[in-house]
C-alpha positions in Angstrom: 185.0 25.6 404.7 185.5 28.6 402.7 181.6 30.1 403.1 182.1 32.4 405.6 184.4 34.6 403.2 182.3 34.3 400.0 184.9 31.4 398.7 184.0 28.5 396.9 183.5 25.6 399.4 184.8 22.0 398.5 181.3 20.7 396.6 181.3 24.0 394.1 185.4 22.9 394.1 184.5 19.6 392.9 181.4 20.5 390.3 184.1 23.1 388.5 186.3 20.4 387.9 184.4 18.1 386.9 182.4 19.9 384.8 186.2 20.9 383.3 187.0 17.3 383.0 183.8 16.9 380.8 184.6 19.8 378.3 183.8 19.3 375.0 186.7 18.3 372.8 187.6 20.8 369.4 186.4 18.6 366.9 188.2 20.8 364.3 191.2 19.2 365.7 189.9 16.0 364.5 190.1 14.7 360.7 187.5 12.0 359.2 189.2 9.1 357.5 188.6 5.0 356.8 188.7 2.3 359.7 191.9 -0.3 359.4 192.6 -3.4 360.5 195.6 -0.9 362.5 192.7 0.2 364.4 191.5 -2.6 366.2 192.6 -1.7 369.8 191.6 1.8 370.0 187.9 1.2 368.3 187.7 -2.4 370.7 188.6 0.4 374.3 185.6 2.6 372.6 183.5 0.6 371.9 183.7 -0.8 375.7 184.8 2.7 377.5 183.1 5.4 375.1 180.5 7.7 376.5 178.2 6.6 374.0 178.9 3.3 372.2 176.1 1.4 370.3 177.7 -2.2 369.5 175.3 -4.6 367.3 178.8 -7.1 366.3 179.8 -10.2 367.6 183.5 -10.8 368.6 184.9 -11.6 365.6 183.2 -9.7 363.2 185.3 -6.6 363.9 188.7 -7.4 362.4 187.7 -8.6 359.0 185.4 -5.3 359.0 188.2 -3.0 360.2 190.4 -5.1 357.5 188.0 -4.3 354.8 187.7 -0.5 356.0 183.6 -1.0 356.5 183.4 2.5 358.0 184.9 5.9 359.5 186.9 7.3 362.5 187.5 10.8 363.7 191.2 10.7 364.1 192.6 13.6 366.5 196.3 12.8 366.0 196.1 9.8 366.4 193.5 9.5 369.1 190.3 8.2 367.9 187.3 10.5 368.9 184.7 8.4 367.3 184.0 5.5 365.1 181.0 4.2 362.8 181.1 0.9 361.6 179.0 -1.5 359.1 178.4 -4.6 358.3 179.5 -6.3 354.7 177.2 -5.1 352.2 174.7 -8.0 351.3 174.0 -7.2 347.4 173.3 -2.9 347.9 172.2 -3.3 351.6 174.3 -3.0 354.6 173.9 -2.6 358.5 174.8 0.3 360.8 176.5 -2.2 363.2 178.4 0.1 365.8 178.7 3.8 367.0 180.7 4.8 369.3 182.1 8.7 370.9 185.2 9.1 373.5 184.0 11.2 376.3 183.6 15.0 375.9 182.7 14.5 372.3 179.5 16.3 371.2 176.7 14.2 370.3 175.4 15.7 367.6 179.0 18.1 366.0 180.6 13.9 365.8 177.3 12.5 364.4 176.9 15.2 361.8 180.4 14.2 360.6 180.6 10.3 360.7 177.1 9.7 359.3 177.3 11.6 356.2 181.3 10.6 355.6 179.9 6.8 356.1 176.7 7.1 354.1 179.2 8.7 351.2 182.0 5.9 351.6 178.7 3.4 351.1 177.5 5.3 348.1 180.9 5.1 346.5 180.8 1.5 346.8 177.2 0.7 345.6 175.3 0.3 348.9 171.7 2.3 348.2 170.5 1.4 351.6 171.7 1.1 355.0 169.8 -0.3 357.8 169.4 0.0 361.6 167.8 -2.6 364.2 169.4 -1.2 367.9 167.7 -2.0 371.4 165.3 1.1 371.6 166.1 1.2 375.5 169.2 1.1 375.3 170.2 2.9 372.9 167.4 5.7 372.8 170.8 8.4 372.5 170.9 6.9 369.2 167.5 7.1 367.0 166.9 10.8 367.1 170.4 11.0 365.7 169.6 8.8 362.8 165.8 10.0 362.2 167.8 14.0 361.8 170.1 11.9 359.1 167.4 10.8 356.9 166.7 7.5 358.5 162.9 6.3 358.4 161.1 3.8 359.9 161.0 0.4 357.4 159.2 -2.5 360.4 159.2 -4.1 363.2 161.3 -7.4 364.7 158.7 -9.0 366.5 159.3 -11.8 369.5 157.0 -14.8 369.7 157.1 -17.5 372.7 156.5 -21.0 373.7 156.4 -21.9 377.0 154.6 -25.3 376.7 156.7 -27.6 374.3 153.9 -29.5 373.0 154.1 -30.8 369.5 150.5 -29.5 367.6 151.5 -31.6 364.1 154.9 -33.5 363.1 154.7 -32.3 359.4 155.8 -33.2 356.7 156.7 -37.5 357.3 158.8 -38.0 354.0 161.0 -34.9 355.1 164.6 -36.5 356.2 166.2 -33.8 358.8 169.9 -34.4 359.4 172.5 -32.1 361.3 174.0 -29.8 358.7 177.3 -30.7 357.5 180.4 -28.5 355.7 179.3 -29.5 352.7 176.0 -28.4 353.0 176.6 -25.0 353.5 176.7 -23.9 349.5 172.5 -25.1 349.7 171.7 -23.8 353.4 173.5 -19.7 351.8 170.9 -20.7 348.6 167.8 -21.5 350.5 168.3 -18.6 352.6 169.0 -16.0 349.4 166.0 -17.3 348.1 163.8 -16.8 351.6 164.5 -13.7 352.1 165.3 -10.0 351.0 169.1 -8.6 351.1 168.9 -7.2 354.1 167.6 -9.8 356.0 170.1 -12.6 354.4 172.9 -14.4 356.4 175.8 -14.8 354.8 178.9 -17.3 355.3 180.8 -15.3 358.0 177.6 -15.7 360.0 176.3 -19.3 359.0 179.4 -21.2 358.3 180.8 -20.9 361.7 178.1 -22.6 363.1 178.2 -25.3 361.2 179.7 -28.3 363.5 180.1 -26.1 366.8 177.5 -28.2 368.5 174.9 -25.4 367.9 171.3 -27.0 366.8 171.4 -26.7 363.1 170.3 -29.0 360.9 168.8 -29.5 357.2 165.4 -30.7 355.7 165.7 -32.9 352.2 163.0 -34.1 350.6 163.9 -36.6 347.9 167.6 -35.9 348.4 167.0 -31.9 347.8 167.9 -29.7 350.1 164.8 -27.9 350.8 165.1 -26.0 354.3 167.1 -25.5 357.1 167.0 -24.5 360.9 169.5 -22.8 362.9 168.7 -22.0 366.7 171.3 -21.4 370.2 170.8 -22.2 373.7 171.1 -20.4 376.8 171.0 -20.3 380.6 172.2 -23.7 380.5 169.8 -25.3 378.2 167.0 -23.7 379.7 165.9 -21.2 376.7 166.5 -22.3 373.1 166.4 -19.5 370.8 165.2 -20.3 366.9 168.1 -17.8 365.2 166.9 -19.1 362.1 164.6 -21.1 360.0 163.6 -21.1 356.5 162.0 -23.2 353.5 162.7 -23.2 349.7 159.8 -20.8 348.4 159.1 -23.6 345.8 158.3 -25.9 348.4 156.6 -24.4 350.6 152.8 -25.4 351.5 154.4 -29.2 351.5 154.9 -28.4 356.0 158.3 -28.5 355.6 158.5 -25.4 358.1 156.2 -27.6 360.6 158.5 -30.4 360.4 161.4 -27.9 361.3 159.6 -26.7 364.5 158.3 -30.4 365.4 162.1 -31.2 365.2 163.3 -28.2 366.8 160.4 -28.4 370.1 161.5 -32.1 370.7 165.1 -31.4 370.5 164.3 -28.6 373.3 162.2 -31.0 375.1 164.9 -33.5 375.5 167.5 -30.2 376.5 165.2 -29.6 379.4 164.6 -26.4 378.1 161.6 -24.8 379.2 161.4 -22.0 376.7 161.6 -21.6 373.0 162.2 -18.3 371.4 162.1 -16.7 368.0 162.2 -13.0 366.1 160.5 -12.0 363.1 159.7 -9.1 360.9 156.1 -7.4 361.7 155.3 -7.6 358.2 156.0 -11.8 357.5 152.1 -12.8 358.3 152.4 -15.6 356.7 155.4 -16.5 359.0 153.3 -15.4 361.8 150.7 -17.6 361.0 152.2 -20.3 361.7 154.3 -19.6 364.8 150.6 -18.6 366.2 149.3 -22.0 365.2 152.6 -23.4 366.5 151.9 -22.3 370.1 154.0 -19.2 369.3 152.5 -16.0 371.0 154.0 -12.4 370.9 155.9 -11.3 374.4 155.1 -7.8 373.2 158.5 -6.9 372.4 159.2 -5.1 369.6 161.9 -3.8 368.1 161.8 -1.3 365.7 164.0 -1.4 362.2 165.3 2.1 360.6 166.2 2.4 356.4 168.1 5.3 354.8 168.2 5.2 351.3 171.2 6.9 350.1 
């Protein structure tokens, strides 16, 4: 022990070097420039080891949007610092899908670089809005950041329920419901263009994988016409099904084609042994809402809120 003679003893020994371990890093050292597919290591260790990593992509998305250069890094001689990333632009929308900084990078010095070099890359291509839908919990860090860069809340992604898999109506009788096939994918992208805005639209890198990979996905016709589809996962062994997706031709709709997907959907879970049936959708979709209510759909609370910047 070095207190007796006025010396620092071990503890203030180990709080100096730490806190010199966690210096900030000179960002002027650092130069902003496109994501490659070159890339794909360094952003994959910071998106899992950064000190502050917000990560809405599945696995595979990241190398065809690292190929495509769908966002920025802070490069330090070779050393990436920090990395934003977005999804493919759907018409002039796109998603902030990933954030992440290398420890002892400032919050808000990185974020006042990447954000505006991103939102001008998307600009340059056409993009006039870009979107934001993280876990408010988890990454709280992150929202101030984008609210100080011109981000505004747009809505809410709302959670409905069903715990008891009764069936209220079976819909629609003449609607044929079939599992969805490769060929049926061209009419399943149309549906869904026509159901709902840019933003919100699934496109084939997200659809056409799940096509035949023994997810639950299958398509309504009525009189040989493709008229809507439903796309939903399961999880904790079969336990919770979770409805990622289902929509209905605007120009049929009021025929309960949309029943007839859930009737389908609740007796498919019912036969999985599942003993929960899940389901998202935006707070402003009554109509949607409607019918999940009369459904035996009911809200968990959960709500996740959605941020716009136009650019």
């Amino acid at each position: 022990m070095f207190a007796a003679s006025g010396a620092p003893d071990r503890t203030e020994l180990v709080y100096h070097a730490m806190w010199l371990f966690r210096k900030s890093l000179d960002l002027s050292r650092a130069t902003l420039r496109p994501v490659t597919a070159a890339d794909l290591t360094a952003i994959s260790r910071l998106l899992r080891d950064g000190s502050r990593r917000y990560y809405g992509l599945s696995g595979g998305d990241l190398p065809a949007l690292l190929a495509d250069h769908h966002g920025v890094a802070l490069d330090a001689g070779g050393e990436l610092w920090g990395v934003a990333l977005t999804s493919r632009p759907a018409e002039t929308t796109s998603w902030l899908r990933a954030l992440a900084l290398a420890e002892g990078v400032e919050l808000r010095a990185a974020t006042d670089l990447l954000l505006p070099a991103l939102h001008r890359d998307l600009h340059e291509r056409g993009i006039v809005g870009v979107y934001y839908g993280g876990d408010e919990g988890a990454d709280s860090w992150l929202t101030p950041v984008l609210r100080q860069h011109g981000y505004l809340d747009n809505t809410e992604v709302i959670v409905y329920e069903k715990q008891q898999l009764d069936i209220p109506d079976g819909g629609n009788p003449y609607v044929q419901v079939r599992p969805v096939a490769a060929v049926d994918l061209p009419a399943v992208l149309r549906i869904d263009r026509a159901c709902f805005e840019a933003q919100w639209t699934k496109d084939d890198t997200v659809l056409g994988p799940a096509v035949g990979q023994g997810q639950y996905f299958v398509l309504a016709e009525l009189e040989g016409t493709a008229v809507g589809y439903a796309y939903a996962t399961t999880h904790f062994g079969g336990r919770l099904v979770h409805l990622v997706r289902i929509a209905v031709d605007p120009a049929r709709r009021s025929e309960q084609i949309g029943v007839r997907l859930l009737a389908e959907l609740t007796a498919y879970a019912e036969e999985l042994g599942a003993t929960l049936i899940t389901l998202n959708t935006q707070a402003y979709n009554l109509s949607a809402q409607r019918l999940y209510h009369w459904f035996g759909f009911r809200t968990t609370g959960e709500r996740q809120p959605v941020l716009s910047c136009p650019l």
